[in-house]
C-alpha positions in Angstrom: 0.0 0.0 0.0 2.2 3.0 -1.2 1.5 5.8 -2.1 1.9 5.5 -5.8 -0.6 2.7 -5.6 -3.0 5.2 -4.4 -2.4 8.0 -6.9 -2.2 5.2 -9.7 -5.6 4.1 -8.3 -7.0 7.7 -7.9 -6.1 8.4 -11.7 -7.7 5.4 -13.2 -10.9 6.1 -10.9 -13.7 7.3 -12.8 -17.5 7.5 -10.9 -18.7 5.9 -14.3 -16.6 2.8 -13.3 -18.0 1.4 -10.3 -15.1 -1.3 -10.4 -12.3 1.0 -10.3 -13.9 3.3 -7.4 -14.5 0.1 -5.1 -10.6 -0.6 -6.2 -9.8 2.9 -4.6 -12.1 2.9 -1.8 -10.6 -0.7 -0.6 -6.9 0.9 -1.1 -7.7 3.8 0.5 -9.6 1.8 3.7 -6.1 -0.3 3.9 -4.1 3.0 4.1 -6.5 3.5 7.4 -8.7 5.7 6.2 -12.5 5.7 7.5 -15.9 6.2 6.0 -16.4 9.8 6.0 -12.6 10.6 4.7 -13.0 7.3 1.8 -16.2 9.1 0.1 -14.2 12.5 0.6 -11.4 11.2 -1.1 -13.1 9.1 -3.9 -15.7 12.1 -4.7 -14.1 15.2 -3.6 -16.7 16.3 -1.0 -17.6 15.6 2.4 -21.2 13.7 2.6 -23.9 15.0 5.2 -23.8 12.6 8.8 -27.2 11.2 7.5 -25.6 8.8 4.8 -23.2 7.2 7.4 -26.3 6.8 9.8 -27.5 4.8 7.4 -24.6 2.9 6.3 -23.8 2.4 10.6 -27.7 0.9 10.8 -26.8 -1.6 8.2 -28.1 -0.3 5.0 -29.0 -3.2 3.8 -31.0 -4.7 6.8 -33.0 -1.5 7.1 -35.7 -3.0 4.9 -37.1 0.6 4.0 -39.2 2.1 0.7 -36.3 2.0 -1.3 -33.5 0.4 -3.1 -30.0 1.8 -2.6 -27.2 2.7 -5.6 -23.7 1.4 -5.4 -22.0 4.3 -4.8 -21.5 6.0 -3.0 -23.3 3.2 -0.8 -20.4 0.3 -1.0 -18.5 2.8 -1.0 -19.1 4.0 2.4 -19.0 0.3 3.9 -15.2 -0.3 5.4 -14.0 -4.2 4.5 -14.1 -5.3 7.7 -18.3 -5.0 7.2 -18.1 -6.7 3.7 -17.6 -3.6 1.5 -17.3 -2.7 -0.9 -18.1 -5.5 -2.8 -16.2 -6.2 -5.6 -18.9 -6.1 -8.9 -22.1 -3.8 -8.8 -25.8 -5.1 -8.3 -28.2 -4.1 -11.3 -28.6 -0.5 -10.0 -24.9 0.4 -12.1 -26.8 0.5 -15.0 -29.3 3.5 -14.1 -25.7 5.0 -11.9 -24.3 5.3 -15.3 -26.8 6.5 -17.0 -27.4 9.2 -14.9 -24.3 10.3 -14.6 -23.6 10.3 -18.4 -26.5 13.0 -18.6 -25.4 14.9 -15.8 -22.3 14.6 -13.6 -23.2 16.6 -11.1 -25.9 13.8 -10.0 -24.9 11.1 -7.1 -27.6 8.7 -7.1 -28.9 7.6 -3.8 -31.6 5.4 -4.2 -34.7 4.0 -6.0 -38.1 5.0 -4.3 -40.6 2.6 -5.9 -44.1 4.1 -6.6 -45.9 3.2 -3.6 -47.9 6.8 -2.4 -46.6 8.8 -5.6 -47.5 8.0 -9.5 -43.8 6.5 -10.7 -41.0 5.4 -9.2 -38.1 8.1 -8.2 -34.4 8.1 -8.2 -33.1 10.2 -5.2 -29.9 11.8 -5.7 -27.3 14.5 -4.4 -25.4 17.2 -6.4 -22.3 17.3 -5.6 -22.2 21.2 -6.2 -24.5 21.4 -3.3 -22.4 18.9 -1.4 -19.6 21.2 -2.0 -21.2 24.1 -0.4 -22.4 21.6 2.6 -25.9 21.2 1.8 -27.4 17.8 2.0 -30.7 19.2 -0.5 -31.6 16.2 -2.8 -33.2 16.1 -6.5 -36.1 13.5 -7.6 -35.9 12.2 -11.1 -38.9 10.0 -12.6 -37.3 6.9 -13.1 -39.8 5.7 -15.6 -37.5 7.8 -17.6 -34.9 5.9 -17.9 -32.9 4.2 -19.7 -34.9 6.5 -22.7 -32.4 8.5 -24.4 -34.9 11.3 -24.0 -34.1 12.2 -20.8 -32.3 15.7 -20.7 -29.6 16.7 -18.0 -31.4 19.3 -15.7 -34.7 17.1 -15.4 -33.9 16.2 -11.8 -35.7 18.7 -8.9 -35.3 19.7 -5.6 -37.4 17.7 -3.9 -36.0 17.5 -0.2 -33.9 19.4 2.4 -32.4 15.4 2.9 -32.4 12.2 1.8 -33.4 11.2 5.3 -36.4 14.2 4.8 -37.2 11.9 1.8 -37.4 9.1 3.2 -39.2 9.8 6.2 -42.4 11.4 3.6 -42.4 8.2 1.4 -42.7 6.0 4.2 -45.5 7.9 6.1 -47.2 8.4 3.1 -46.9 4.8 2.2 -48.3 4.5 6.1 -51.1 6.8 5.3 -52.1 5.2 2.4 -52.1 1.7 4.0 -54.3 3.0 6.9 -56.8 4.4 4.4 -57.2 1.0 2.7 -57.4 -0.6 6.3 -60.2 1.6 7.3 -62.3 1.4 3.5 -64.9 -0.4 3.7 
Protein backbone atom coordinates (compact mmCIF):
# COMPACT_ATOMS: atom_id res chain seq x y z
CA UNK A 1 0.00 0.00 0.00
CA UNK A 2 2.19 3.02 -1.23
CA UNK A 3 1.52 5.85 -2.06
CA UNK A 4 1.92 5.52 -5.75
CA UNK A 5 -0.63 2.71 -5.57
CA UNK A 6 -2.99 5.15 -4.43
CA UNK A 7 -2.35 8.00 -6.85
CA UNK A 8 -2.17 5.22 -9.67
CA UNK A 9 -5.57 4.09 -8.27
CA UNK A 10 -7.05 7.74 -7.90
CA UNK A 11 -6.14 8.35 -11.72
CA UNK A 12 -7.71 5.42 -13.17
CA UNK A 13 -10.87 6.14 -10.90
CA UNK A 14 -13.71 7.26 -12.75
CA UNK A 15 -17.53 7.51 -10.93
CA UNK A 16 -18.71 5.92 -14.30
CA UNK A 17 -16.63 2.76 -13.29
CA UNK A 18 -18.04 1.43 -10.34
CA UNK A 19 -15.06 -1.33 -10.39
CA UNK A 20 -12.31 1.03 -10.33
CA UNK A 21 -13.87 3.33 -7.45
CA UNK A 22 -14.54 0.05 -5.10
CA UNK A 23 -10.57 -0.56 -6.18
CA UNK A 24 -9.76 2.94 -4.56
CA UNK A 25 -12.05 2.90 -1.77
CA UNK A 26 -10.57 -0.71 -0.62
CA UNK A 27 -6.85 0.86 -1.05
CA UNK A 28 -7.70 3.79 0.46
CA UNK A 29 -9.61 1.79 3.66
CA UNK A 30 -6.11 -0.27 3.86
CA UNK A 31 -4.07 2.99 4.10
CA UNK A 32 -6.54 3.46 7.40
CA UNK A 33 -8.71 5.68 6.24
CA UNK A 34 -12.48 5.69 7.48
CA UNK A 35 -15.92 6.21 5.96
CA UNK A 36 -16.40 9.78 5.99
CA UNK A 37 -12.62 10.57 4.67
CA UNK A 38 -12.99 7.27 1.76
CA UNK A 39 -16.17 9.11 0.09
CA UNK A 40 -14.16 12.55 0.57
CA UNK A 41 -11.37 11.16 -1.13
CA UNK A 42 -13.13 9.09 -3.89
CA UNK A 43 -15.71 12.12 -4.73
CA UNK A 44 -14.12 15.17 -3.62
CA UNK A 45 -16.70 16.35 -1.02
CA UNK A 46 -17.65 15.58 2.44
CA UNK A 47 -21.24 13.70 2.56
CA UNK A 48 -23.92 14.98 5.24
CA UNK A 49 -23.77 12.57 8.85
CA UNK A 50 -27.22 11.23 7.55
CA UNK A 51 -25.64 8.75 4.75
CA UNK A 52 -23.18 7.21 7.39
CA UNK A 53 -26.27 6.80 9.76
CA UNK A 54 -27.46 4.80 7.41
CA UNK A 55 -24.63 2.91 6.31
CA UNK A 56 -23.85 2.37 10.55
CA UNK A 57 -27.69 0.90 10.76
CA UNK A 58 -26.76 -1.62 8.25
CA UNK A 59 -28.12 -0.27 5.04
CA UNK A 60 -29.00 -3.21 3.80
CA UNK A 61 -31.01 -4.73 6.81
CA UNK A 62 -33.00 -1.54 7.13
CA UNK A 63 -35.74 -3.01 4.88
CA UNK A 64 -37.08 0.61 3.99
CA UNK A 65 -39.19 2.14 0.70
CA UNK A 66 -36.30 1.95 -1.30
CA UNK A 67 -33.46 0.44 -3.12
CA UNK A 68 -29.99 1.85 -2.59
CA UNK A 69 -27.21 2.69 -5.63
CA UNK A 70 -23.73 1.41 -5.44
CA UNK A 71 -22.04 4.25 -4.83
CA UNK A 72 -21.47 5.99 -3.04
CA UNK A 73 -23.30 3.17 -0.78
CA UNK A 74 -20.41 0.28 -1.00
CA UNK A 75 -18.47 2.79 -1.03
CA UNK A 76 -19.06 4.03 2.41
CA UNK A 77 -18.95 0.27 3.85
CA UNK A 78 -15.19 -0.31 5.39
CA UNK A 79 -14.03 -4.20 4.50
CA UNK A 80 -14.07 -5.29 7.74
CA UNK A 81 -18.27 -4.97 7.24
CA UNK A 82 -18.10 -6.75 3.72
CA UNK A 83 -17.58 -3.57 1.47
CA UNK A 84 -17.28 -2.71 -0.88
CA UNK A 85 -18.08 -5.48 -2.80
CA UNK A 86 -16.22 -6.19 -5.60
CA UNK A 87 -18.88 -6.11 -8.88
CA UNK A 88 -22.13 -3.83 -8.78
CA UNK A 89 -25.77 -5.13 -8.34
CA UNK A 90 -28.24 -4.10 -11.35
CA UNK A 91 -28.59 -0.51 -10.03
CA UNK A 92 -24.87 0.38 -12.09
CA UNK A 93 -26.78 0.54 -15.04
CA UNK A 94 -29.32 3.54 -14.09
CA UNK A 95 -25.68 4.95 -11.92
CA UNK A 96 -24.27 5.30 -15.29
CA UNK A 97 -26.83 6.52 -17.02
CA UNK A 98 -27.41 9.21 -14.92
CA UNK A 99 -24.32 10.29 -14.64
CA UNK A 100 -23.64 10.30 -18.36
CA UNK A 101 -26.51 13.04 -18.57
CA UNK A 102 -25.43 14.86 -15.82
CA UNK A 103 -22.25 14.61 -13.64
CA UNK A 104 -23.19 16.64 -11.06
CA UNK A 105 -25.90 13.80 -9.98
CA UNK A 106 -24.91 11.06 -7.07
CA UNK A 107 -27.57 8.69 -7.13
CA UNK A 108 -28.94 7.63 -3.78
CA UNK A 109 -31.62 5.37 -4.20
CA UNK A 110 -34.67 4.04 -5.99
CA UNK A 111 -38.10 5.01 -4.28
CA UNK A 112 -40.59 2.62 -5.86
CA UNK A 113 -44.14 4.12 -6.57
CA UNK A 114 -45.88 3.24 -3.56
CA UNK A 115 -47.90 6.77 -2.44
CA UNK A 116 -46.62 8.85 -5.56
CA UNK A 117 -47.45 8.05 -9.51
CA UNK A 118 -43.81 6.47 -10.72
CA UNK A 119 -40.97 5.39 -9.16
CA UNK A 120 -38.09 8.13 -8.17
CA UNK A 121 -34.42 8.14 -8.20
CA UNK A 122 -33.09 10.18 -5.24
CA UNK A 123 -29.86 11.80 -5.73
CA UNK A 124 -27.28 14.52 -4.40
CA UNK A 125 -25.37 17.21 -6.42
CA UNK A 126 -22.27 17.34 -5.62
CA UNK A 127 -22.16 21.24 -6.21
CA UNK A 128 -24.50 21.36 -3.26
CA UNK A 129 -22.38 18.92 -1.43
CA UNK A 130 -19.61 21.21 -2.02
CA UNK A 131 -21.21 24.05 -0.39
CA UNK A 132 -22.39 21.59 2.62
CA UNK A 133 -25.86 21.16 1.80
CA UNK A 134 -27.42 17.77 2.00
CA UNK A 135 -30.67 19.17 -0.52
CA UNK A 136 -31.59 16.24 -2.83
CA UNK A 137 -33.18 16.09 -6.46
CA UNK A 138 -36.13 13.47 -7.63
CA UNK A 139 -35.91 12.19 -11.14
CA UNK A 140 -38.88 9.97 -12.57
CA UNK A 141 -37.29 6.87 -13.13
CA UNK A 142 -39.84 5.73 -15.65
CA UNK A 143 -37.54 7.76 -17.62
CA UNK A 144 -34.91 5.95 -17.88
CA UNK A 145 -32.87 4.20 -19.73
CA UNK A 146 -34.90 6.52 -22.69
CA UNK A 147 -32.40 8.53 -24.37
CA UNK A 148 -34.88 11.33 -23.99
CA UNK A 149 -34.14 12.20 -20.76
CA UNK A 150 -32.29 15.74 -20.65
CA UNK A 151 -29.56 16.69 -17.97
CA UNK A 152 -31.36 19.26 -15.73
CA UNK A 153 -34.68 17.07 -15.36
CA UNK A 154 -33.91 16.24 -11.76
CA UNK A 155 -35.73 18.68 -8.95
CA UNK A 156 -35.33 19.66 -5.59
CA UNK A 157 -37.41 17.73 -3.90
CA UNK A 158 -35.98 17.53 -0.23
CA UNK A 159 -33.87 19.39 2.37
CA UNK A 160 -32.44 15.36 2.94
CA UNK A 161 -32.42 12.21 1.83
CA UNK A 162 -33.42 11.17 5.25
CA UNK A 163 -36.37 14.20 4.84
CA UNK A 164 -37.19 11.89 1.78
CA UNK A 165 -37.42 9.05 3.18
CA UNK A 166 -39.24 9.79 6.16
CA UNK A 167 -42.39 11.41 3.65
CA UNK A 168 -42.36 8.19 1.43
CA UNK A 169 -42.69 5.97 4.20
CA UNK A 170 -45.48 7.95 6.08
CA UNK A 171 -47.22 8.42 3.08
CA UNK A 172 -46.92 4.77 2.19
CA UNK A 173 -48.32 4.45 6.12
CA UNK A 174 -51.09 6.81 5.32
CA UNK A 175 -52.10 5.16 2.36
CA UNK A 176 -52.05 1.66 4.00
CA UNK A 177 -54.31 2.99 6.90
CA UNK A 178 -56.81 4.42 4.42
CA UNK A 179 -57.23 1.00 2.73
CA UNK A 180 -57.40 -0.62 6.34
CA UNK A 181 -60.21 1.58 7.28
CA UNK A 182 -62.33 1.39 3.54
CA UNK A 183 -64.93 -0.36 3.69
Amino acid sequence: MTPELVGRLRAEASRGDYTSMARLARELYGNGLGPREVLRECYGVAFPEEVFAVVDAGLWSLDLLAYFTNQPWQLAVPPDRGGPTDLPDPMAGVESLLLARDPDLLPLLQIPAAAADEDRIVCYRLEELRAGRPTVFCLAADHYPSREVRAGEAVRCGDSMLAVLYEEHAASLRSLEEEVHSP
